[in-house]
TORDOVEX-781428 format. One line per field, with one value per atom (N, C-alpha, C, CB): atom name; residue number from 1; chain; residue in one letter; x, z, y. Coordinates in steps of 0.1 Angstrom, whole numbers. Glycine has a CB too. Layout:
REM TORDOVEX-781428
atome	(CA; ...)
num	(NUM; ...)
chaine	(A; ...)
residu	(A; ...)
X	(X; ...)
Z	(Z; ...)
Y	(Y; ...)
***
This chain:
REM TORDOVEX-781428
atome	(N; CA; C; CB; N; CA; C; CB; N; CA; C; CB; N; CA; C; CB; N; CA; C; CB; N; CA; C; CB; N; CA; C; CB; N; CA; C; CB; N; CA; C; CB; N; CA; C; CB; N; CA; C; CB; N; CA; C; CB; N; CA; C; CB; N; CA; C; CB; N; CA; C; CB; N; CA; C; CB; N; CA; C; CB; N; CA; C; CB; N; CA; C; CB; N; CA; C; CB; N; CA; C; CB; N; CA; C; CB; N; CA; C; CB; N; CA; C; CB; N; CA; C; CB; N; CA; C; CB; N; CA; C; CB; N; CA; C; CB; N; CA; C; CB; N; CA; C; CB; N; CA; C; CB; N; CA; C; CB; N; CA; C; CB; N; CA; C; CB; N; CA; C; CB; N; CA; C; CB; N; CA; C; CB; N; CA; C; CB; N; CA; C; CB; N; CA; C; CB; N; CA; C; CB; N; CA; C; CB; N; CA; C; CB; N; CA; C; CB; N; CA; C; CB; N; CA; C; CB; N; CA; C; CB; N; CA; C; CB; N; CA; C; CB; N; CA; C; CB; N; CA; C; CB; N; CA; C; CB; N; CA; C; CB; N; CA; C; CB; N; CA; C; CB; N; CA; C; CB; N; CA; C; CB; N; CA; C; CB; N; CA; C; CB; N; CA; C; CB; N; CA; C; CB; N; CA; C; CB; N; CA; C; CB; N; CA; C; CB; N; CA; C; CB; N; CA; C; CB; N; CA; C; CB; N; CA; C; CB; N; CA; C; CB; N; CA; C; CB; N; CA; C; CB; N; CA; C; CB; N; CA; C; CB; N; CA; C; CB; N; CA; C; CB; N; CA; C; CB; N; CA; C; CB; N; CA; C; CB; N; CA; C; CB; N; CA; C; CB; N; CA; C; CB; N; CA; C; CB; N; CA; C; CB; N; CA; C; CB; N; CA; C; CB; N; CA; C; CB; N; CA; C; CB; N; CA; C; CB; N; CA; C; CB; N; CA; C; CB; N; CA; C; CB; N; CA; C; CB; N; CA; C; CB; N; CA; C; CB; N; CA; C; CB; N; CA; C; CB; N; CA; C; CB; N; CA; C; CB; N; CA; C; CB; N; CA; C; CB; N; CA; C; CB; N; CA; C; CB; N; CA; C; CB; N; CA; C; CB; N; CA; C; CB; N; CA; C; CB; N; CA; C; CB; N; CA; C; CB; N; CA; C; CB; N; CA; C; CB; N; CA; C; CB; N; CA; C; CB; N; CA; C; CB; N; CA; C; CB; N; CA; C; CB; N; CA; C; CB; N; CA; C; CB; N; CA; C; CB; N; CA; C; CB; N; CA; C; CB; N; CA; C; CB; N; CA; C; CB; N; CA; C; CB; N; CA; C; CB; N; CA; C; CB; N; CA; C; CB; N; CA; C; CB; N; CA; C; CB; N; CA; C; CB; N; CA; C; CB; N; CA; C; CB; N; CA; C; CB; N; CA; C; CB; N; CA; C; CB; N; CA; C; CB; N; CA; C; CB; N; CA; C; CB; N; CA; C; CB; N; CA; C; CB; N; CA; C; CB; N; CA; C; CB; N; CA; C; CB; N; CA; C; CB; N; CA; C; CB; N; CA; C; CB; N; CA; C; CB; N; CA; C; CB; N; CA; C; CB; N; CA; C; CB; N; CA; C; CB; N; CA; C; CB; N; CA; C; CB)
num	(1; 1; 1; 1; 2; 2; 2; 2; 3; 3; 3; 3; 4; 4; 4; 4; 5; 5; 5; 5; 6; 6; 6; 6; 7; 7; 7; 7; 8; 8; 8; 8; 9; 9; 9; 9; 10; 10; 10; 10; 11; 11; 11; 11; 12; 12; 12; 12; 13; 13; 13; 13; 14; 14; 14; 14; 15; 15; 15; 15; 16; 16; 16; 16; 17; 17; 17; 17; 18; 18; 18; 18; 19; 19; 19; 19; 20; 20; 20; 20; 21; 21; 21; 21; 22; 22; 22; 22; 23; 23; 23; 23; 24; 24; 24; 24; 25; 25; 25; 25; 26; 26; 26; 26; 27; 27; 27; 27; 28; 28; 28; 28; 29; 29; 29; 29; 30; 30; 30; 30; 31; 31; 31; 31; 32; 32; 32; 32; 33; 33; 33; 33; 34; 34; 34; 34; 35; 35; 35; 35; 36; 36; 36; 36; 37; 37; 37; 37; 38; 38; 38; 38; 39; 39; 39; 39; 40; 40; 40; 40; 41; 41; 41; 41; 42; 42; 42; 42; 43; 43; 43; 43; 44; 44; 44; 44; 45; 45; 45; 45; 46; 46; 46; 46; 47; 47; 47; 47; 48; 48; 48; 48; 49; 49; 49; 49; 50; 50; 50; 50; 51; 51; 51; 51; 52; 52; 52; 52; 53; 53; 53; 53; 54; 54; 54; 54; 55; 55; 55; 55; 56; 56; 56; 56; 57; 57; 57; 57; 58; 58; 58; 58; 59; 59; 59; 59; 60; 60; 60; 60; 61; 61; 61; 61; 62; 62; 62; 62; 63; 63; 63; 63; 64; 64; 64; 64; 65; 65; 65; 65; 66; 66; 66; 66; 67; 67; 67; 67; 68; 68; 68; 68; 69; 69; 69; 69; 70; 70; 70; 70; 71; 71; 71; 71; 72; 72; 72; 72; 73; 73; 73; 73; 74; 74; 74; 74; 75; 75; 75; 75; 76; 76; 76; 76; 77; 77; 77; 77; 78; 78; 78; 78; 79; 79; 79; 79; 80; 80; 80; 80; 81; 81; 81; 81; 82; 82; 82; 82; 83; 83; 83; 83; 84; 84; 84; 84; 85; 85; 85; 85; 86; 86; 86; 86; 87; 87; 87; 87; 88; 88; 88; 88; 89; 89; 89; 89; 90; 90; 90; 90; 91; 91; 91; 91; 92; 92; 92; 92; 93; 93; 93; 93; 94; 94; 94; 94; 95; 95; 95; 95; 96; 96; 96; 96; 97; 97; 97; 97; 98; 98; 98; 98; 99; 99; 99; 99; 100; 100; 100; 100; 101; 101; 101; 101; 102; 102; 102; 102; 103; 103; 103; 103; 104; 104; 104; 104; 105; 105; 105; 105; 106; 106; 106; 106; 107; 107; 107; 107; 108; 108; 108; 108; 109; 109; 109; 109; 110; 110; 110; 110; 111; 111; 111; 111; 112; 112; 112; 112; 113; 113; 113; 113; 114; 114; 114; 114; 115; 115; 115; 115; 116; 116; 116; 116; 117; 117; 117; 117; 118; 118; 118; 118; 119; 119; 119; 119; 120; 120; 120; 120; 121; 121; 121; 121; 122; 122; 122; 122; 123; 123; 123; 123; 124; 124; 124; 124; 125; 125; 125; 125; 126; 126; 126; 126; 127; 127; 127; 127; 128; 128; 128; 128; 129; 129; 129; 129; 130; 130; 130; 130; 131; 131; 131; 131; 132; 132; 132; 132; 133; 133; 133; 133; 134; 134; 134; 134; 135; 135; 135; 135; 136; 136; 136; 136; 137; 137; 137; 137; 138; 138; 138; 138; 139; 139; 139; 139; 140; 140; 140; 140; 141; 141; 141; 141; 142; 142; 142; 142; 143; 143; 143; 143; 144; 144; 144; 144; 145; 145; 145; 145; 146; 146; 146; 146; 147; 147; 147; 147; 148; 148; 148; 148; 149; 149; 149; 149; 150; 150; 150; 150; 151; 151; 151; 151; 152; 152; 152; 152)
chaine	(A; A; A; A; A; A; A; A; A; A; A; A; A; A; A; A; A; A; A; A; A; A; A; A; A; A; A; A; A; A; A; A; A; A; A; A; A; A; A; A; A; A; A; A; A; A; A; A; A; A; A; A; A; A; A; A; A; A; A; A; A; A; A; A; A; A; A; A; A; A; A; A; A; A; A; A; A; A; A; A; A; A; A; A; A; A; A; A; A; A; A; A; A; A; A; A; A; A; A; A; A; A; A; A; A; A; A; A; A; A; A; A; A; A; A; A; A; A; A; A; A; A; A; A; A; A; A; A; A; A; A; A; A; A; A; A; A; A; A; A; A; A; A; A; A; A; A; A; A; A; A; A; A; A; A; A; A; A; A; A; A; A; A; A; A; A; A; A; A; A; A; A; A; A; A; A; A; A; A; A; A; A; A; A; A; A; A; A; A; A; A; A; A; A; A; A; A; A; A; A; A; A; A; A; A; A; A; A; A; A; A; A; A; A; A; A; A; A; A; A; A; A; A; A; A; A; A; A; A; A; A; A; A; A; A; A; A; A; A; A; A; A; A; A; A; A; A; A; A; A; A; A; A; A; A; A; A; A; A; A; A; A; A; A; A; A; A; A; A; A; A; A; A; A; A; A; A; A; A; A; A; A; A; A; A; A; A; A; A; A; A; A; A; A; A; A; A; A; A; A; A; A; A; A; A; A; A; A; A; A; A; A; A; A; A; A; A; A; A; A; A; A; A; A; A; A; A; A; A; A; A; A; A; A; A; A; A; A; A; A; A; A; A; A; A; A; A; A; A; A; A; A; A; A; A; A; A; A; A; A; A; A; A; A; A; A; A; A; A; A; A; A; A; A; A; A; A; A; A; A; A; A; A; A; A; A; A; A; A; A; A; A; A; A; A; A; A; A; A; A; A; A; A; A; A; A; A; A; A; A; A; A; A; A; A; A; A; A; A; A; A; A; A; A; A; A; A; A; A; A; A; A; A; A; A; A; A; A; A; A; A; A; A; A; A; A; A; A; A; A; A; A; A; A; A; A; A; A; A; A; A; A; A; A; A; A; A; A; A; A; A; A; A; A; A; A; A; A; A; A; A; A; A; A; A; A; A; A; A; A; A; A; A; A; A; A; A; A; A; A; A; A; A; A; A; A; A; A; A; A; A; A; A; A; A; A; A; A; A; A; A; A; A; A; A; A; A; A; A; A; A; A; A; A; A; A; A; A; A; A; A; A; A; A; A; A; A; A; A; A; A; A; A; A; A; A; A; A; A; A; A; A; A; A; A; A; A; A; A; A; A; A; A; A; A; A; A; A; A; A; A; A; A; A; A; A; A; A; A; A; A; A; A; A; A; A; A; A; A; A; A; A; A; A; A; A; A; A)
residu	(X; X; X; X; X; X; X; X; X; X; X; X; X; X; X; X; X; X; X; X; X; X; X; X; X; X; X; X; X; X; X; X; X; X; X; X; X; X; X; X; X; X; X; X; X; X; X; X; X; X; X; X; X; X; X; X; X; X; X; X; X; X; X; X; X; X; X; X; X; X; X; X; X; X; X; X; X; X; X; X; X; X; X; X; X; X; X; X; X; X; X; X; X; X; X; X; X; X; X; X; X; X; X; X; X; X; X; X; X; X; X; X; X; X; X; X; X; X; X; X; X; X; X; X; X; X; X; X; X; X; X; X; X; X; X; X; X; X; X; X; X; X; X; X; X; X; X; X; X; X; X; X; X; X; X; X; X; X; X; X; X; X; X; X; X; X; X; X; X; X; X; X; X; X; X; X; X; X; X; X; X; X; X; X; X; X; X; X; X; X; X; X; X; X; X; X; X; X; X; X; X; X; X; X; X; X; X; X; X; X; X; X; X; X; X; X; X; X; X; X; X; X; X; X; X; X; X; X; X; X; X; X; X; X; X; X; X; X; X; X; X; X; X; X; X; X; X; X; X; X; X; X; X; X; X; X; X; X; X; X; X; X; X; X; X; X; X; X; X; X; X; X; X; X; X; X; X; X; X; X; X; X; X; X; X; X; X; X; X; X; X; X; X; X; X; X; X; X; X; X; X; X; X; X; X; X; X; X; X; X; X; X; X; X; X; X; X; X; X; X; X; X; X; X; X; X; X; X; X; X; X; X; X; X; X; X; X; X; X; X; X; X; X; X; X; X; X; X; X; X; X; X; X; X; X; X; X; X; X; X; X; X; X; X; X; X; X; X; X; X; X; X; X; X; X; X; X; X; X; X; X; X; X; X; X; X; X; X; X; X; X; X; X; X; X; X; X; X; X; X; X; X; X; X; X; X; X; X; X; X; X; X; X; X; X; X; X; X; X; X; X; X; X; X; X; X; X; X; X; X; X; X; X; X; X; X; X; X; X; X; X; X; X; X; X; X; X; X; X; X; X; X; X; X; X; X; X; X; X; X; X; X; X; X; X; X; X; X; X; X; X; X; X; X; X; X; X; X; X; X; X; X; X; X; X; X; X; X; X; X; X; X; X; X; X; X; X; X; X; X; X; X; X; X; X; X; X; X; X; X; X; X; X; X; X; X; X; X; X; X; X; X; X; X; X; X; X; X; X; X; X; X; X; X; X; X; X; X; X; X; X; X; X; X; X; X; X; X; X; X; X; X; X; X; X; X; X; X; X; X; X; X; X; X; X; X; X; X; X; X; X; X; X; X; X; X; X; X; X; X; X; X; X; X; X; X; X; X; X; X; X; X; X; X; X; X; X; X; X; X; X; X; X; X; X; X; X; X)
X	(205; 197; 203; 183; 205; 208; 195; 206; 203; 197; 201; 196; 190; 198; 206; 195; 218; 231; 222; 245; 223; 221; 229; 217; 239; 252; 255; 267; 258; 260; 273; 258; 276; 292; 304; 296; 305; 320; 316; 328; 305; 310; 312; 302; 312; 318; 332; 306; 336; 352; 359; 353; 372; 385; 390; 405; 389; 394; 386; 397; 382; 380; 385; 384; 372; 371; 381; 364; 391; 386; 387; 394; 391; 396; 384; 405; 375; 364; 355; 356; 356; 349; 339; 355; 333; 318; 309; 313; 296; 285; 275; 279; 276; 267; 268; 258; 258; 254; 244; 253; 246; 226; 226; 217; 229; 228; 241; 222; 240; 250; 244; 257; 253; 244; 260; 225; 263; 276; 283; 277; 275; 282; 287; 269; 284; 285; 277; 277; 283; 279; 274; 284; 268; 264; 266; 250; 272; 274; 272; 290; 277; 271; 281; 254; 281; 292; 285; 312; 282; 276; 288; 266; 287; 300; 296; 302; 303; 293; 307; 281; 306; 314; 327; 304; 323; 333; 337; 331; 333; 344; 357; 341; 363; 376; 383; 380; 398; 402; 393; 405; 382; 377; 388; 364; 383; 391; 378; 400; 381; 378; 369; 391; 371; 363; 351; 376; 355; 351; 363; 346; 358; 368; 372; 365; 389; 393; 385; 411; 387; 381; 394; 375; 405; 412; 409; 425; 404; 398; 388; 393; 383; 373; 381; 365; 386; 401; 396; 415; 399; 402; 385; 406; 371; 359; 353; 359; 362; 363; 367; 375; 377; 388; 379; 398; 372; 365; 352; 362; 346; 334; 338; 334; 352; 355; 355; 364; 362; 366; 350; 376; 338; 330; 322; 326; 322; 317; 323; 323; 337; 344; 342; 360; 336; 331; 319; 328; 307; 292; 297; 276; 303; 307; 313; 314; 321; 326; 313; 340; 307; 294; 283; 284; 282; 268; 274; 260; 284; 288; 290; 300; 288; 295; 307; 295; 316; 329; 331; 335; 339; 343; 349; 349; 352; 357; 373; 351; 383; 397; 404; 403; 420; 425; 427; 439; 427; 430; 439; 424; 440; 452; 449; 471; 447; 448; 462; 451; 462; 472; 471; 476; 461; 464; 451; 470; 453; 438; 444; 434; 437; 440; 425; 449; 429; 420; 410; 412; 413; 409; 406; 417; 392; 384; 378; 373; 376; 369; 360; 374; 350; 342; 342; 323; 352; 354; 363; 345; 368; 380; 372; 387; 365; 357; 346; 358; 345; 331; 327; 329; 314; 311; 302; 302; 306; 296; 282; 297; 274; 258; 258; 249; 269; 267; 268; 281; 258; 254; 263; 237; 269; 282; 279; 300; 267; 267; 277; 261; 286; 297; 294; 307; 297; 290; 302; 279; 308; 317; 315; 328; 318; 313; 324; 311; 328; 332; 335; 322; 346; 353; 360; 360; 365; 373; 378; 388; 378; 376; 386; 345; 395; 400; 402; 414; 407; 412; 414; 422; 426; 432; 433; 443; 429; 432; 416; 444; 415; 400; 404; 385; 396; 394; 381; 398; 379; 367; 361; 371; 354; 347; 344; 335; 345; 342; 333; 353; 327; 318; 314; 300; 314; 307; 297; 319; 283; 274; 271; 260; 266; 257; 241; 266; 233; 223; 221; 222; 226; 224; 234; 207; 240; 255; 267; 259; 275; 288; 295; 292; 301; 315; 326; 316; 324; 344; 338; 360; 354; 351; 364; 344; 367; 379; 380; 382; 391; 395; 403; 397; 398; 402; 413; 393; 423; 429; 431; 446; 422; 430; 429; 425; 443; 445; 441; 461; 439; 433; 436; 416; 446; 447; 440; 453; 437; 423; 421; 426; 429; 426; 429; 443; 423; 423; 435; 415; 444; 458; 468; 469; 476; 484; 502; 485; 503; 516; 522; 522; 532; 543; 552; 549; 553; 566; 564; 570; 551; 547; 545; 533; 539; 533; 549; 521; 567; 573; 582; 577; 578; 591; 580; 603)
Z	(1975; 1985; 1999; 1983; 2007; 2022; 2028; 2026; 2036; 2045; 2057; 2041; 2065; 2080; 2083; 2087; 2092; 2096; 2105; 2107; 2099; 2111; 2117; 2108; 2118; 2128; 2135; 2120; 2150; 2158; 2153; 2169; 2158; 2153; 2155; 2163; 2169; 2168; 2163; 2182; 2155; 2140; 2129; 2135; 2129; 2117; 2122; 2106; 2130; 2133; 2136; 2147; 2129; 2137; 2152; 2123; 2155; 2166; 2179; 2165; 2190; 2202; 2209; 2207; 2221; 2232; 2239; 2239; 2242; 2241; 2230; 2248; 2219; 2206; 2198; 2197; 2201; 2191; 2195; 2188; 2187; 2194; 2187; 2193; 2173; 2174; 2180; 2165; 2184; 2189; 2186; 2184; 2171; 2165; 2151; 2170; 2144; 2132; 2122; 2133; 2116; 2112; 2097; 2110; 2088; 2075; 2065; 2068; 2059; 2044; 2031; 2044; 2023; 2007; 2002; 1994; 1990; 1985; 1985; 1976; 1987; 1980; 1994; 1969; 2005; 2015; 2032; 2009; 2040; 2051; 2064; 2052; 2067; 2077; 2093; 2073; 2105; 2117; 2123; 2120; 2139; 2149; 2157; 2155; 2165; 2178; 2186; 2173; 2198; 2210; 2215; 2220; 2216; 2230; 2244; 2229; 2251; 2267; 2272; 2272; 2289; 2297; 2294; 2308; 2289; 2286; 2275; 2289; 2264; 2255; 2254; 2248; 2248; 2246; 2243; 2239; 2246; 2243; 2247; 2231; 2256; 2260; 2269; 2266; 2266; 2270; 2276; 2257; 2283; 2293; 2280; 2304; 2267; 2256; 2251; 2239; 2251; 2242; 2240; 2232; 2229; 2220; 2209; 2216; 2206; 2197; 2186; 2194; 2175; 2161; 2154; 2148; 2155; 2150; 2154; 2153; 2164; 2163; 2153; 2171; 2149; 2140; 2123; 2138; 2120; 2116; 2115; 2130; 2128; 2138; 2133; 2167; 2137; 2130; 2121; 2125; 2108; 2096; 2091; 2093; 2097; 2099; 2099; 2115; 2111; 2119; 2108; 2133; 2104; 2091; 2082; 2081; 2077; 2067; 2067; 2063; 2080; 2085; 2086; 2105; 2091; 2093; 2081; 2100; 2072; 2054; 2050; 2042; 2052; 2045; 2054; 2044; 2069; 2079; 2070; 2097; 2066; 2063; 2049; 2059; 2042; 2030; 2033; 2022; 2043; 2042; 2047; 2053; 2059; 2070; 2054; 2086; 2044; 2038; 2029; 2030; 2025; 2015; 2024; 2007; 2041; 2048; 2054; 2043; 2049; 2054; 2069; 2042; 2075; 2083; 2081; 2085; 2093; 2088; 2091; 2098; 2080; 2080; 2087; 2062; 2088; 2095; 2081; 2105; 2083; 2077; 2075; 2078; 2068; 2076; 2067; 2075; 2077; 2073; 2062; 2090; 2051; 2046; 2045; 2035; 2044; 2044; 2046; 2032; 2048; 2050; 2041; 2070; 2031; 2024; 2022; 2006; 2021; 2023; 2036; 2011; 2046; 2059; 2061; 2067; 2064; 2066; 2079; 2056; 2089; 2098; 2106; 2103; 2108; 2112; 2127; 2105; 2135; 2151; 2156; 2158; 2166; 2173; 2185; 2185; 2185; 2193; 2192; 2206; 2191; 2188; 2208; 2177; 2211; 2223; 2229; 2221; 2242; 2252; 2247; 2268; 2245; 2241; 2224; 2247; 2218; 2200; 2201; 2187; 2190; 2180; 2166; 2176; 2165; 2152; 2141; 2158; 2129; 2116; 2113; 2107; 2112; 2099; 2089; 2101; 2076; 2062; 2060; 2050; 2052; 2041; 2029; 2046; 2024; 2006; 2000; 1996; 1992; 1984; 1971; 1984; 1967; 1957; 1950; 1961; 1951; 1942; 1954; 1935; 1943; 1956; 1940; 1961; 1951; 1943; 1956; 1934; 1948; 1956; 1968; 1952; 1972; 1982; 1987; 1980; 1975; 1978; 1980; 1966; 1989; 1988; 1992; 1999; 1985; 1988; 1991; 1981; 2002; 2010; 2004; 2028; 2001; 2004; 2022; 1995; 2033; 2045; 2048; 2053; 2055; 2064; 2079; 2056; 2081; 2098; 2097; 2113; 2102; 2104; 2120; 2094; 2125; 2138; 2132; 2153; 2139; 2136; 2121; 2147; 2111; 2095; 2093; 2089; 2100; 2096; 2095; 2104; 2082; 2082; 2084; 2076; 2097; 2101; 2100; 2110; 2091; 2087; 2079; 2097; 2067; 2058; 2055; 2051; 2047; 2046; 2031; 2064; 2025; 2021; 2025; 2015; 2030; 2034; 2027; 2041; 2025; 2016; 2026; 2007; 2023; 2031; 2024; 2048; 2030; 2023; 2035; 2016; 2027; 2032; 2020; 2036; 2027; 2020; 2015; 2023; 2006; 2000; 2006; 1980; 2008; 2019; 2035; 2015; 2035; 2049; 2062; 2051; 2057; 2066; 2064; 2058; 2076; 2075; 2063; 2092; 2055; 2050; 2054; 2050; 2044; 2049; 2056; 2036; 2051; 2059; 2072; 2053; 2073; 2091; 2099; 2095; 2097; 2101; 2106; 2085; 2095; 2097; 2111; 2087; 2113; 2123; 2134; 2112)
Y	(1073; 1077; 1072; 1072; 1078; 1081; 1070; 1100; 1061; 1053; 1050; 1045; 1049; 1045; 1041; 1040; 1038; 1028; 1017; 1038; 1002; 990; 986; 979; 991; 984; 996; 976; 991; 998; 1005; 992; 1019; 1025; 1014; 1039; 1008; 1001; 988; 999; 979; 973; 979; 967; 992; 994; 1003; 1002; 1006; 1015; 1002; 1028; 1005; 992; 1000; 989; 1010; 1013; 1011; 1027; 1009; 1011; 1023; 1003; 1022; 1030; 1033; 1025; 1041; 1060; 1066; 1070; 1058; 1064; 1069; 1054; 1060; 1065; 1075; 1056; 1092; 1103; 1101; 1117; 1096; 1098; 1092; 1098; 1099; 1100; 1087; 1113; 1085; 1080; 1081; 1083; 1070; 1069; 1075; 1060; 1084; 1084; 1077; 1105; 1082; 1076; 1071; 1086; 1065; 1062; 1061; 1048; 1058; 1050; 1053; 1062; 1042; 1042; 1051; 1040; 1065; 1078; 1086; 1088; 1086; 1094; 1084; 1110; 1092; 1092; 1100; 1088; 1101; 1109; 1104; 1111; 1110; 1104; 1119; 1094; 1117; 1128; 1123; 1128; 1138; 1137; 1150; 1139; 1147; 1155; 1158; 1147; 1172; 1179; 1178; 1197; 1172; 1171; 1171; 1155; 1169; 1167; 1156; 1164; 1147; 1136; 1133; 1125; 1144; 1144; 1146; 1150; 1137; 1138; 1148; 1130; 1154; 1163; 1181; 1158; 1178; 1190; 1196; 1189; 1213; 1223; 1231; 1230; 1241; 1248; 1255; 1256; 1259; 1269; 1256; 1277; 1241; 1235; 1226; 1244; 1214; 1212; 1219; 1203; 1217; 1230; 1223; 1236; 1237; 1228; 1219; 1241; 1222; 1212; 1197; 1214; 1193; 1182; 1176; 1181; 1183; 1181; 1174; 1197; 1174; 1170; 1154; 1173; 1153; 1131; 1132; 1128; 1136; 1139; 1131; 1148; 1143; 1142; 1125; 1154; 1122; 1110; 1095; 1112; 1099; 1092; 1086; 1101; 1097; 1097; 1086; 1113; 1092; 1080; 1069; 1080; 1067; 1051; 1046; 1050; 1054; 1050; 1042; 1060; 1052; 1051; 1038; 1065; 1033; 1022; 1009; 1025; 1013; 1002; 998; 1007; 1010; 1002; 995; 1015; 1001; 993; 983; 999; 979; 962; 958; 955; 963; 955; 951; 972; 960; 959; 948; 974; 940; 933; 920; 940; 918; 910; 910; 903; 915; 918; 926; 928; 930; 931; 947; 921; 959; 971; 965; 985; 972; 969; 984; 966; 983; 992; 1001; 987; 1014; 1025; 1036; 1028; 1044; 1055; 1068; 1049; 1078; 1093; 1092; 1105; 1101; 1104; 1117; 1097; 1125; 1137; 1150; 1137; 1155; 1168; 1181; 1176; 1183; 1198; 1204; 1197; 1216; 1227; 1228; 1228; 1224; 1228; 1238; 1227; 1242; 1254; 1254; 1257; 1263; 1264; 1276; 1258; 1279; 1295; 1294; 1298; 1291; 1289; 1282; 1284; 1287; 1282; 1265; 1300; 1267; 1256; 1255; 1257; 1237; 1233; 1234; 1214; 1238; 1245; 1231; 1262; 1229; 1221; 1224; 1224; 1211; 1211; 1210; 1228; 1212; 1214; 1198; 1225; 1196; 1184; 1184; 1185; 1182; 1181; 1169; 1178; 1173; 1166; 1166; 1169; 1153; 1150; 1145; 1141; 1150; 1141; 1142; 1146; 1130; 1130; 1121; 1127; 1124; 1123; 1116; 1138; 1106; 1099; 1109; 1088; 1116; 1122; 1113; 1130; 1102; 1094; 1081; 1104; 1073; 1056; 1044; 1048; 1040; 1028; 1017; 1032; 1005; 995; 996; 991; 1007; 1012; 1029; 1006; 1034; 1043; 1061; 1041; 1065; 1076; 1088; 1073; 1095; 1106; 1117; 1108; 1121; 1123; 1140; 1121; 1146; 1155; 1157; 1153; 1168; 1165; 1176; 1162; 1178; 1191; 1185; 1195; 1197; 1196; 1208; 1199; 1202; 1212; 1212; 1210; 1226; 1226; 1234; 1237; 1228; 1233; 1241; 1242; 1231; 1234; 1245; 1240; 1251; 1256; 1249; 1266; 1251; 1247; 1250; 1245; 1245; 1252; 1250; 1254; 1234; 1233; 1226; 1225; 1221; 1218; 1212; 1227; 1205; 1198; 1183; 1193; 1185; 1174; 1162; 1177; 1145; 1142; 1128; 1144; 1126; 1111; 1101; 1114; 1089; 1083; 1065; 1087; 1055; 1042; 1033; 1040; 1023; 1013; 1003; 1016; 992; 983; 972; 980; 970; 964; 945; 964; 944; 927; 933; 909; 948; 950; 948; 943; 940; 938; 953; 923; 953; 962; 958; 964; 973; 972; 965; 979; 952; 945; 957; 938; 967; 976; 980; 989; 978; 982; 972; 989; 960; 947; 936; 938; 943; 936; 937; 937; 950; 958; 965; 974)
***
């Protein structure tokens, strides 16, 4: 069962401000998460149509990181750094999410190890889905970055 988020979004994202496009928090429970992102004037990456929907993508991204932040926050832990590895089957019903849309992100927990997930993703406006996507992404399980990146 889906429960509210108690921590504000940037305790549970490793990134900072400007990087972080969502809106907000609304629900989790082990299995999924739910967050929001408002299109307004100062969203990032806005275009004269909107934001394109390939953003929705970073979204999607963003959801995850978010889901693996409540899960360290609800155990005590801390959110660790992460990394997109991949998006397949990327669906979307519009070229731009439009100034004034309220953008549900859910992503769902498809398969989860040590280090390694895989997301179920959607974006709804007003209870329509307009993208949809599979998302992989690693996260090293003591939260530090790869010896091969951390060396050089």
């Amino acid at each position: 069962m889906m429960s509210p988020v108690p921590w504000p979004l940037v305790e549970v994202l490793p990134i900072g401000e400007p990087m972080i496009l969502l809106s907000g928090l609304d629900t989790w429970s082990e299995e999924a998460v739910s967050v929001f992102v408002e299109i307004d004037d100062d969203s990032l990456f806005l275009e004269e149509e909107g934001v394109p929907m390939q953003i929705g993508i970073e979204y999607m991204a963003q959801a995850c990181a978010a889901y693996a932040g409540c899960k360290a926050r609800s155990t005590g832990g801390r959110p660790g750094v992460g990394f997109l590895l991949g998006t397949r089957n990327f669906q979307s019903t519009r070229a731009f999410f439009r100034r004034g849309a309220r953008l549900h992100v859910i992503a769902s927990v498809e398969y989860q190890d040590d280090a390694m997930s895989m997301f179920t993703c959607k974006i709804d406006i007003a209870g329509d889905t307009v993208a949809t996507a599979r998302i992989s992404a690693y996260q090293p399980s003591d939260g530090s970055l790869p010896d091969a990146l951390s060396d050089g």
